[in-house]
C-alpha positions as CSV (number, residue, x, y, z in Angstrom):
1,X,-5.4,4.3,-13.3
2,X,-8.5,4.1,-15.8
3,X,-6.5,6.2,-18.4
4,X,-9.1,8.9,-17.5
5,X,-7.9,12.3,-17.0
6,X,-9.0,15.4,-15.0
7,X,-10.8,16.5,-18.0
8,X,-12.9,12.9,-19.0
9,X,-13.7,12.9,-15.2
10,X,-15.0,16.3,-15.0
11,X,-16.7,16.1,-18.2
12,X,-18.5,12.5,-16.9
13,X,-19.4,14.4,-13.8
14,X,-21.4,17.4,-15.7
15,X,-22.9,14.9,-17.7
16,X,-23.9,12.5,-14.7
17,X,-25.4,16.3,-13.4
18,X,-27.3,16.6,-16.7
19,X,-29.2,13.1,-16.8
20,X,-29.9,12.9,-13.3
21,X,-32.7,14.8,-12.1
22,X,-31.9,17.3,-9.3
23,X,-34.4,15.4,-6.4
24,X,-32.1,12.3,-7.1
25,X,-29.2,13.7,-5.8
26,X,-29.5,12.7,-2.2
27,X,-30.0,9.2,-3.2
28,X,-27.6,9.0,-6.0
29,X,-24.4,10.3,-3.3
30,X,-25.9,7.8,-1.0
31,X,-25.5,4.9,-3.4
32,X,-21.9,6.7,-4.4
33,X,-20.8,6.7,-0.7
34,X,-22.1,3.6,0.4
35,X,-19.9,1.8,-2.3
36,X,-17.4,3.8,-1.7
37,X,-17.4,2.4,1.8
38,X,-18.0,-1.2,0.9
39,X,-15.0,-0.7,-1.7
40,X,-12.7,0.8,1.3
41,X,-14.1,-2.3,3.4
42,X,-13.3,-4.5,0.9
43,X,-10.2,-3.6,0.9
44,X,-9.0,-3.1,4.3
45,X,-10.3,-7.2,4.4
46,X,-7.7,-8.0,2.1
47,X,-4.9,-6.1,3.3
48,X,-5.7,-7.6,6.8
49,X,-6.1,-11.2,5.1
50,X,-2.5,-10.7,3.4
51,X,-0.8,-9.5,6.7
52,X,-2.5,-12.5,8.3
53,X,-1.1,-14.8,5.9
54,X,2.9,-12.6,5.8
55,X,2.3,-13.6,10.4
56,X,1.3,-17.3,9.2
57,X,4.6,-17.8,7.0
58,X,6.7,-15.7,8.9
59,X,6.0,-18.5,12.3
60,X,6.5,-21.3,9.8
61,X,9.9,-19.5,8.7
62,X,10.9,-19.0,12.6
63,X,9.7,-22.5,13.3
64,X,12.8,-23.6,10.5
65,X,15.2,-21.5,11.4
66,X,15.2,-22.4,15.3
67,X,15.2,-26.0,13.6
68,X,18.5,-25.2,11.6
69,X,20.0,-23.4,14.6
70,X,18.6,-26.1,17.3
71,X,21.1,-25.8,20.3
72,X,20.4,-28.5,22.7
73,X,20.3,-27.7,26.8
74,X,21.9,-28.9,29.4
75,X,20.0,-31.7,29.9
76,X,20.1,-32.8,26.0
77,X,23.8,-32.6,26.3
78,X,23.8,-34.8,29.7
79,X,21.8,-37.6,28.3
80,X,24.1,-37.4,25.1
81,X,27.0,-37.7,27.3
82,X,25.7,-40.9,29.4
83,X,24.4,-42.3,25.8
84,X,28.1,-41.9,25.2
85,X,29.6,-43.8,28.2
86,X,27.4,-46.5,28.0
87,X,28.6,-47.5,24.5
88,X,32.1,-46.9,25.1
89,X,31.4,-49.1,28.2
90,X,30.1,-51.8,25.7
91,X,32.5,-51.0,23.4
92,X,35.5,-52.6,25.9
């Protein structure tokens, strides 16, 4: 990902062991965890904002294809039919 291997991390880690002094452990995989957590918070935010927006476009999608494919009812077809008679009735 970084273009770090096994080896560069293992040798950052020994020297990360070297500099920090042995009483600052506890607090140093404190700070390591907690932003690891905020980092996994982070993103499962985004991931849930993205499938948010895929549910958003994919109603607006639905919303134009029942538009394409509109099929009027019974009572659609009715009025059409009456709208029909009354011009032929004008018509004559």
């Amino acid at each position: 990902m970084f273009g770090l291997g096994i080896g560069e991390l293992f040798i950052c880690i020994i020297a990360l062991i070297i500099m920090v002094k042995p009483q600052d452990y506890p607090q140093l995989i404190r700070k390591i965890a907690k932003g690891y957590h905020e980092l996994l918070d982070f993103k499962n935010t985004v991931i849930r904002e993205m499938n948010m927006l895929d549910i958003d476009t994919d109603k607006n999608r639905v919303k134009d294809e029942k538009m394409l494919y509109y099929k009027p009812n019974k009572t659609d077809l009715n009025q059409e039919n009456k709208d029909d008679e009354n011009i032929k009735s004008n018509s004559k």
